[in-house]
VOGU-76643 format. One record per residue: z, x negated, y of N, C-alpha, C in turn. Coordinates in nm, 4 decimals. Example, Ala and Ser with C-alpha at 12.3 -4.5 7.8 and 13.67 -1.06 7.14 Angstrom:
2
REC      npz      npx      npy     capz     capx     capy      cpz      cpx      cpy
REC   0.7800  -1.3190  -0.5690   0.7800  -1.2300  -0.4500   0.7800  -1.3200  -0.3300
REC   0.7080  -1.2850  -0.2250   0.7140  -1.3670  -0.1060   0.7870  -1.2900   0.0030
//
This chain:
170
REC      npz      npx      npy     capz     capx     capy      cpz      cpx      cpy
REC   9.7992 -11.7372   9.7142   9.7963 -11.7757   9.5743   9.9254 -11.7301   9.5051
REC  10.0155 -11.7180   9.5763  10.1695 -11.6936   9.5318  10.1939 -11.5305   9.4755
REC  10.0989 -11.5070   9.5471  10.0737 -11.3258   9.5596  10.0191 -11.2852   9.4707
REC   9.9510 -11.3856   9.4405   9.7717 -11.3482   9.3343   9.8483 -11.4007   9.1953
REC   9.9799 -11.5057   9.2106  10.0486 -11.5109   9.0729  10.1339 -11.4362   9.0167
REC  10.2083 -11.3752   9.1142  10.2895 -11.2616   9.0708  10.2222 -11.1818   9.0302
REC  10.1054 -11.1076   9.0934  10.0309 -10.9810   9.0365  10.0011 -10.9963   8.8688
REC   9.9019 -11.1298   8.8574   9.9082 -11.1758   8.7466   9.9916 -11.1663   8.6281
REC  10.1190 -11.2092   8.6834  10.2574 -11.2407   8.5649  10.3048 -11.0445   8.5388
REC  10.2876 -11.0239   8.6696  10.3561 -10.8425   8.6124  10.2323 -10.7816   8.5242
REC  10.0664 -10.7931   8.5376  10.0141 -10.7657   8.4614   9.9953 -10.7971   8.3256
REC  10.0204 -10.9108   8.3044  10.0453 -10.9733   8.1786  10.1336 -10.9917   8.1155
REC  10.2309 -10.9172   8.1917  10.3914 -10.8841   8.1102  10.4384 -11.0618   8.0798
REC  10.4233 -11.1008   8.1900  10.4654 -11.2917   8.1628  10.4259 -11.3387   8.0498
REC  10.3198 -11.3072   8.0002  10.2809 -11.3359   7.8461  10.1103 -11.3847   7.9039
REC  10.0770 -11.4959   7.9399   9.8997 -11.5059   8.0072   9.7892 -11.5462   7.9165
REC   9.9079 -11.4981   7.7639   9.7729 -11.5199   7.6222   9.7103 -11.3743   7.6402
REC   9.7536 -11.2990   7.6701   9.7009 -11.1846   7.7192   9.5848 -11.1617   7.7493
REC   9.5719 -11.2595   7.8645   9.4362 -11.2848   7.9643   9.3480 -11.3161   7.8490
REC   9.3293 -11.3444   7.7522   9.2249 -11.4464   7.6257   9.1815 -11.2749   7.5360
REC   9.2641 -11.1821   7.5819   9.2358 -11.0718   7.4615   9.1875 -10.9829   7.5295
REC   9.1511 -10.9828   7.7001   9.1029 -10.8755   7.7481   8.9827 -10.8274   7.6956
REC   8.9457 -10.7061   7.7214   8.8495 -10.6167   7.6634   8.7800 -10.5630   7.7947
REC   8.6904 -10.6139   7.8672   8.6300 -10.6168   7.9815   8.4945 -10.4674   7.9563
REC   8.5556 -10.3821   8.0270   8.4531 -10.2544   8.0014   8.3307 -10.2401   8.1654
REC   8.2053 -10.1985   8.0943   8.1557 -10.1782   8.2213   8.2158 -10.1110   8.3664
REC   8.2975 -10.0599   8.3701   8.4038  -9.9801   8.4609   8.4478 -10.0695   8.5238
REC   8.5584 -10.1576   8.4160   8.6129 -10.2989   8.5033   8.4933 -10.3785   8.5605
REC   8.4265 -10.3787   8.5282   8.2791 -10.4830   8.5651   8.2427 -10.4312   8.7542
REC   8.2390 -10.2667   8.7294   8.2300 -10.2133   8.8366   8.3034 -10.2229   8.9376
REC   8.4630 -10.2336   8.9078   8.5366 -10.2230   9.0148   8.5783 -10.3632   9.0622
REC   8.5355 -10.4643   8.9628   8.5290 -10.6214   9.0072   8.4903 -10.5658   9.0949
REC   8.3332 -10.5526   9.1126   8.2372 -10.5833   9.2076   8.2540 -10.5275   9.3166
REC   8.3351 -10.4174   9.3142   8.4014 -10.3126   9.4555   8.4805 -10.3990   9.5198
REC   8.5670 -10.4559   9.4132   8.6782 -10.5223   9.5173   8.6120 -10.6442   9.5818
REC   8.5246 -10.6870   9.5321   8.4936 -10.8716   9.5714   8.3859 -10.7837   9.6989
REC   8.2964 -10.6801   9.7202   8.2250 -10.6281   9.8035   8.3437 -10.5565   9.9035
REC   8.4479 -10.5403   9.9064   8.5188 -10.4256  10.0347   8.5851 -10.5636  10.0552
REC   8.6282 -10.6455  10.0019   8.7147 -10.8150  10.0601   8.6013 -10.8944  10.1522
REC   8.4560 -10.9002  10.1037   8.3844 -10.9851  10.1888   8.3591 -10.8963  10.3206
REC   8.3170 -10.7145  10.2821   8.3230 -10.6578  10.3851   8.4117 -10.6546  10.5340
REC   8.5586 -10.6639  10.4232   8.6578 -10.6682  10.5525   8.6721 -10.7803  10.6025
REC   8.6185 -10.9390  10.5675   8.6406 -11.0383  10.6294   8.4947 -11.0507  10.7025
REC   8.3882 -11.0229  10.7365   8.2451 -11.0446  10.7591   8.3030 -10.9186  10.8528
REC   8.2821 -10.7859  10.8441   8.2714 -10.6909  10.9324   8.3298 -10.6864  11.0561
REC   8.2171 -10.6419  11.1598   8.2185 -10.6709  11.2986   8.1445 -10.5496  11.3159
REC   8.2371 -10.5040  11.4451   8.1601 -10.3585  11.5381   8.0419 -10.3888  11.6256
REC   7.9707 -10.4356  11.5994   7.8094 -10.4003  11.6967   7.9156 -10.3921  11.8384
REC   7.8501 -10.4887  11.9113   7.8672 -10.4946  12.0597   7.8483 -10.3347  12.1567
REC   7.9585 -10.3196  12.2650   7.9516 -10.2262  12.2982   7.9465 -10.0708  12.2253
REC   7.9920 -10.0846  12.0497   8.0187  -9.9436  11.9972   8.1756  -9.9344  12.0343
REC   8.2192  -9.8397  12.0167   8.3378  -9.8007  11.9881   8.3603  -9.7764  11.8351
REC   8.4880  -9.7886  11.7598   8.5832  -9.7574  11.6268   8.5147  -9.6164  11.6158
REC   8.5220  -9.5352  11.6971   8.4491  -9.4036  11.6104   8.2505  -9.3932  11.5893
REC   8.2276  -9.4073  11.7259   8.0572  -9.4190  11.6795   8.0131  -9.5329  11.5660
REC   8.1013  -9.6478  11.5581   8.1129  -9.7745  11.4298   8.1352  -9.6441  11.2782
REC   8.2152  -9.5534  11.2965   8.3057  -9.4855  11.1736   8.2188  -9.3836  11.1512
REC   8.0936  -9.3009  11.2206   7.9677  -9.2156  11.1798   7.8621  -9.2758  11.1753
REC   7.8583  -9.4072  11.2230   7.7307  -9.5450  11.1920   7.7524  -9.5479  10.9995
REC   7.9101  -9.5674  11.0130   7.8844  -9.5913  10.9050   7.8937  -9.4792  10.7884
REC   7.9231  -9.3582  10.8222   7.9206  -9.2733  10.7156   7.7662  -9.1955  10.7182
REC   7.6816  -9.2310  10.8357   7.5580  -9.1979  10.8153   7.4795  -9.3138  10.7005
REC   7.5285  -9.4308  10.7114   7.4674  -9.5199  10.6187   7.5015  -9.4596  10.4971
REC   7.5965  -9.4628  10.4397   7.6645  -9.4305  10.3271   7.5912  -9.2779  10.2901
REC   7.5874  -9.1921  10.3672   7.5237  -9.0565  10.3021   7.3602  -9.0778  10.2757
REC   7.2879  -9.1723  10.3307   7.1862  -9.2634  10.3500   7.1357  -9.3072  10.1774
REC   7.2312  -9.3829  10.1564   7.2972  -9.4633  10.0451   7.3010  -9.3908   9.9288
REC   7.3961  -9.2770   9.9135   7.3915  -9.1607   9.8045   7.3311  -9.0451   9.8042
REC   7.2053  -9.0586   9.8874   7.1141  -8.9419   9.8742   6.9778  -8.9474   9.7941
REC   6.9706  -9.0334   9.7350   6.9306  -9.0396   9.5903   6.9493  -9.0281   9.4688
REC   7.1050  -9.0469   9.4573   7.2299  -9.0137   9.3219   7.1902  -8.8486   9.3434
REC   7.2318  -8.8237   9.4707   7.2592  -8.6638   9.4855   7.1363  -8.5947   9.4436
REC   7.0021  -8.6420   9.4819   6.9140  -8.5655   9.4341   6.8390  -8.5938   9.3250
REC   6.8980  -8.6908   9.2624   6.8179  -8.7542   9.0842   6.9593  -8.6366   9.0337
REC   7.0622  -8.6125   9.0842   7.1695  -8.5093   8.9903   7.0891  -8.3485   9.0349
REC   7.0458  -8.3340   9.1138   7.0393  -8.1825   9.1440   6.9012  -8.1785   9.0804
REC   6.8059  -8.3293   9.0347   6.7257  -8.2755   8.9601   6.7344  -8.2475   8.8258
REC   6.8118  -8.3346   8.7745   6.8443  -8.3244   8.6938   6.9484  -8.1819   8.5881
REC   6.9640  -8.0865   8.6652   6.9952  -7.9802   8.6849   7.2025  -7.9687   8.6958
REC   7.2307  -8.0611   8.7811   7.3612  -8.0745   8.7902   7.3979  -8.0457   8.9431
REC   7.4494  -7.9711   8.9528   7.5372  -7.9201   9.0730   7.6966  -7.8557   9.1074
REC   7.6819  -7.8949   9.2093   7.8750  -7.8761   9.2219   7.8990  -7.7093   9.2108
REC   7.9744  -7.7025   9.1260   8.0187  -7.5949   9.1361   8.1344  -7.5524   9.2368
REC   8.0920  -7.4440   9.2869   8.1050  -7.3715   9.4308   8.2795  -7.3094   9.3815
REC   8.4010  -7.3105   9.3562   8.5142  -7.3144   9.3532   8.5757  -7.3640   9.4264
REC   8.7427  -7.2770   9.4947   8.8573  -7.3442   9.5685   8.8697  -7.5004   9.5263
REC   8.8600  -7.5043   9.4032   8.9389  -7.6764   9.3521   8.8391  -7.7873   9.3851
REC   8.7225  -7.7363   9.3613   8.6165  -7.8238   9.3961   8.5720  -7.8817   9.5557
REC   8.5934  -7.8158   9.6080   8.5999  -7.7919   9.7880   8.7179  -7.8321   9.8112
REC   8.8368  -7.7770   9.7537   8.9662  -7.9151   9.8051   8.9423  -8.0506   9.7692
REC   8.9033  -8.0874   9.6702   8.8593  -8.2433   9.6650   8.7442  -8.3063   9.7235
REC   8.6702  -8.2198   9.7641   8.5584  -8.2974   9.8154   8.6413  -8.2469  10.0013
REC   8.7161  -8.1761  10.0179   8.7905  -8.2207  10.1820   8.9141  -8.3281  10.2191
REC   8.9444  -8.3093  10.0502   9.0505  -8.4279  10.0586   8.9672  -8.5786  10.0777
REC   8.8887  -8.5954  10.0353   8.8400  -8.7478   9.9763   8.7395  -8.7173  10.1289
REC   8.6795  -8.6033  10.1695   8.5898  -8.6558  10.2975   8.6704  -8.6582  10.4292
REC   8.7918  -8.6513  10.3915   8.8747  -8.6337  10.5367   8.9622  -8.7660  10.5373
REC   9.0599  -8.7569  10.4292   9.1470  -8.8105  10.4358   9.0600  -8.9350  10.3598
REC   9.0720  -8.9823  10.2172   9.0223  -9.0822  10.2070   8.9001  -9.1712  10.2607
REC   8.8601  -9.0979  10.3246   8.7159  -9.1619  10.3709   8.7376  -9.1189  10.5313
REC   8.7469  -9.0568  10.6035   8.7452  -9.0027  10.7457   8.8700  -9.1040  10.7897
REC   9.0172  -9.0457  10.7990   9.0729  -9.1062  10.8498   9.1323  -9.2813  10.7826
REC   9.1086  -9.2620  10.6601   9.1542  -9.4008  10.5916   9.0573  -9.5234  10.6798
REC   8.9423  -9.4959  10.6273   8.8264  -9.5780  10.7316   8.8837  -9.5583  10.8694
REC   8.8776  -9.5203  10.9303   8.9290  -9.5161  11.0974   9.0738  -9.5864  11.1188
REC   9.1228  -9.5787  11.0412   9.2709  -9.6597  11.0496   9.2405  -9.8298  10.9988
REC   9.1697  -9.7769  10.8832   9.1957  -9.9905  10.8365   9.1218 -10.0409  10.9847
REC   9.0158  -9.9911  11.0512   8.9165 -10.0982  11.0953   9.0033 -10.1138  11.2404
REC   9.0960  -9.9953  11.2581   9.1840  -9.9769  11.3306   9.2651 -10.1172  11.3518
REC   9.3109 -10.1233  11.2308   9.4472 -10.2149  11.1823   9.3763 -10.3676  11.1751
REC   9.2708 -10.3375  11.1342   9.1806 -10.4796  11.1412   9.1798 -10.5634  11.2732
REC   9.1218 -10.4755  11.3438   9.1439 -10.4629  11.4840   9.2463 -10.5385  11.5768
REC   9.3488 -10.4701  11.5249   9.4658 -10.4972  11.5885   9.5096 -10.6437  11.5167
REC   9.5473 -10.6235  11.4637   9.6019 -10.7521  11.3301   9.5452 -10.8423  11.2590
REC   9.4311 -10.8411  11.2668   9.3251 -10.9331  11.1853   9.2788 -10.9030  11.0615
REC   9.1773 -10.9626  10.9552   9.1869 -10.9400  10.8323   9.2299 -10.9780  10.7551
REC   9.3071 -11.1034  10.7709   9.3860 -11.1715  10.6890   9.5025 -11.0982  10.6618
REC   9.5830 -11.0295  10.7708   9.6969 -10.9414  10.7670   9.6501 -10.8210  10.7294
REC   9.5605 -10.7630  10.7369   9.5200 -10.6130  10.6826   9.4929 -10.6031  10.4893
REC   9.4562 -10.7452  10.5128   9.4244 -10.7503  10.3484   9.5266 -10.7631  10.2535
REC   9.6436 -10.8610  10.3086   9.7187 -10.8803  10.2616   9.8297 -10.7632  10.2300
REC   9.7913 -10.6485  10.2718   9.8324 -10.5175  10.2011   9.8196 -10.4422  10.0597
REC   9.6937 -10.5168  10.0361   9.6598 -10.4722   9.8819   9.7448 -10.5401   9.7573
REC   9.8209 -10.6857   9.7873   9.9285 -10.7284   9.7583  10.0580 -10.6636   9.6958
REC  10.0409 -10.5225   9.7910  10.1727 -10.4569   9.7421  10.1604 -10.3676   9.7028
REC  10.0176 -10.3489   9.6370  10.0431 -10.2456   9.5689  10.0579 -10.1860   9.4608
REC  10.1098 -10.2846   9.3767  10.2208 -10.3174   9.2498  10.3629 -10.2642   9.2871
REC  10.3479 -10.2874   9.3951  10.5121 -10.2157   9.4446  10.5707 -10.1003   9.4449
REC  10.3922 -10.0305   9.4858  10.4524  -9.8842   9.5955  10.3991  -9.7593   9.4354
REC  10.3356  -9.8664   9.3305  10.2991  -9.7996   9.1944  10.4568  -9.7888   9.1320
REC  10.4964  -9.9097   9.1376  10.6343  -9.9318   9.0791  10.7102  -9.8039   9.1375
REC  10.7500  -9.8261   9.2787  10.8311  -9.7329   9.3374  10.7888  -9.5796   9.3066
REC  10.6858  -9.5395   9.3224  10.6584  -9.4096   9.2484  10.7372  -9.3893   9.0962
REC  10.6159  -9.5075   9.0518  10.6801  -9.4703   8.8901  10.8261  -9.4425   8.8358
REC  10.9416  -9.5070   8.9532  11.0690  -9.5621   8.9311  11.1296  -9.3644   8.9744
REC  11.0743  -9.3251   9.1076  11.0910  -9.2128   9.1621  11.0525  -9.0922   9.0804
REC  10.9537  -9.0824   9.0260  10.9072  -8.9886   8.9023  10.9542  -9.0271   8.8069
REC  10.9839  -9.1324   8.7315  10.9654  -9.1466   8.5711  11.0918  -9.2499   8.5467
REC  11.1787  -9.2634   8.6230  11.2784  -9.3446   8.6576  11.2702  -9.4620   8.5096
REC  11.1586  -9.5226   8.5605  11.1251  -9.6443   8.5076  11.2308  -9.7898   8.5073
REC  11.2929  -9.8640   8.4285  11.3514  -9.9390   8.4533  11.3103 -10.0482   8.5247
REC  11.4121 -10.1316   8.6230  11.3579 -10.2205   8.6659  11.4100 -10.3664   8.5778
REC  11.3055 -10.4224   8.5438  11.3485 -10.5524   8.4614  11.2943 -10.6589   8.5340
REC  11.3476 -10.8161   8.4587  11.3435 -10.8696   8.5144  11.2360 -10.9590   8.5557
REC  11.1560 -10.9415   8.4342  11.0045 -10.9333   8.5119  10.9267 -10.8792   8.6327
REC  10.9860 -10.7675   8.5898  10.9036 -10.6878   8.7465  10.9886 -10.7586   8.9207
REC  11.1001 -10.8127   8.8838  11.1750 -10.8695   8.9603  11.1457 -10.9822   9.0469
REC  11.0517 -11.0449   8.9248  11.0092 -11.2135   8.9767  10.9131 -11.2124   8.9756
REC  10.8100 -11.1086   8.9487  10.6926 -11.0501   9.0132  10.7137 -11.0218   9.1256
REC  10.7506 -10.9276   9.1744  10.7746 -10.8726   9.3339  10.8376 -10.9689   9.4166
REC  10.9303 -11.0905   9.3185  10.9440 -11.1607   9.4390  10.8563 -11.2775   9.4676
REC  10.8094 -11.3206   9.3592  10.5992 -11.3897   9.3982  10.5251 -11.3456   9.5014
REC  10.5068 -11.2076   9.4686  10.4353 -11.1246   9.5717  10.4761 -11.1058   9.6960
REC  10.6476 -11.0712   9.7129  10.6828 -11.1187   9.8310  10.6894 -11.2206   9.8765
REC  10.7090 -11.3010   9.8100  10.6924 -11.4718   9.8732  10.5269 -11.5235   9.9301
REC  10.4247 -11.4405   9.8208  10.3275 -11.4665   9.8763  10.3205 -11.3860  10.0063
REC  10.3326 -11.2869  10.0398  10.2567 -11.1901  10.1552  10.3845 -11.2920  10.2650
REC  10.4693 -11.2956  10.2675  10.5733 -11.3769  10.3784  10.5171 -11.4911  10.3708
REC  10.4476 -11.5640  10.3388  10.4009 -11.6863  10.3322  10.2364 -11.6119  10.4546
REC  10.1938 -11.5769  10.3771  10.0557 -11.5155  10.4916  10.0947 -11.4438  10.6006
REC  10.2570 -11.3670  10.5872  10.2470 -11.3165  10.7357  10.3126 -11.3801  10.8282
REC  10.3779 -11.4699  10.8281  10.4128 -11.6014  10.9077  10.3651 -11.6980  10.9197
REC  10.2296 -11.7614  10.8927  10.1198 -11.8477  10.9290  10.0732 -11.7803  11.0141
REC  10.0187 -11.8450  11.1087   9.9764 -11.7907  11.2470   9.8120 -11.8288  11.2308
REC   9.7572 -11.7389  11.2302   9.5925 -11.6922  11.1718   9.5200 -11.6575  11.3213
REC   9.4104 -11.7217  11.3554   9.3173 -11.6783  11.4635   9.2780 -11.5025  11.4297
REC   9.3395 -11.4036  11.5094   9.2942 -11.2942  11.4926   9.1670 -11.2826  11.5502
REC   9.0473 -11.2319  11.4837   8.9179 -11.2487  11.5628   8.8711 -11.1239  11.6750
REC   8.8060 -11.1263  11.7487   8.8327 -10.9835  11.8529   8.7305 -10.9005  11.7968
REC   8.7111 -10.7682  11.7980   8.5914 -10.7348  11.7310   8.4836 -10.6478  11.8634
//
């Protein structure tokens, strides 16, 4: 909760009349629903007895191609197709390798190892590692908001990673 208030206070610039003026677009609507669906995922998800982390990691990208092979072919009827370019083929190897290939193989990895309570509690910081970019590129000031934000957030995630949590076996 400590975590979930800091995020709060840095988004709302410590001002939470804010929250009363949002402008909620179908997009945000969407990515609610991503996040509240990949949080129940990672606390519910369990490897099928006797798979291994990789036959679990083409279980599941066969579902998923399963899944969007109806988008893909209501677009190709629709007369839309990828155009065949270097730039186009680097992003679709970046996002099928790295974001999706090895990212998936590591969280369920880390899940694994550490639980989901500790794996989740990563998304926590990532107000931080935006900050730290931004600060590294755009040498953003640090004020004192962002200060007592990060230290919420750190207080929250040190609060969850020193409670001692039943890691479940998978």
């Amino acid at each position: 909760m400590l975590a979930t208030v800091g995020c709060v206070v840095l988004i709302t610039k410590g001002n939470l009349a804010i929250l009363t003026r949002l402008k909620i677009s179908f997009g945000d609507i969407l990515m609610l629903l991503a996040a509240i669906s990949f949080s129940v995922y990672a606390v519910v998800q369990r490897i099928p007895k006797g798979m291994t982390h990789v036959e679990y990691l083409f279980l599941m990208i066969f579902v998923g191609l399963v899944a969007l092979l109806p988008f893909y072919l209501t677009d190709m009827f629709l007369g839309n197709s990828l155009s065949d370019n270097l730039t186009t083929l680097s992003y679709i190897l970046y996002l099928g390798i790295f974001s999706s290939l090895v990212a998936f193989y590591l969280w369920n990895r880390s899940i694994g190892i550490i639980g989901s309570m500790q794996a989740g509690v990563a998304y926590y910081l990532l107000p931080v590692f935006v900050f730290l970019i931004d600060y590294i590129a755009f040498r953003t000031k640090l004020k004192n908001l962002i200060v007592s934000s990060f230290l919420l957030i750190f207080g929250g995630v040190m609060i969850i990673h020193f409670t001692r949590h039943e890691k479940r076996t998978n």
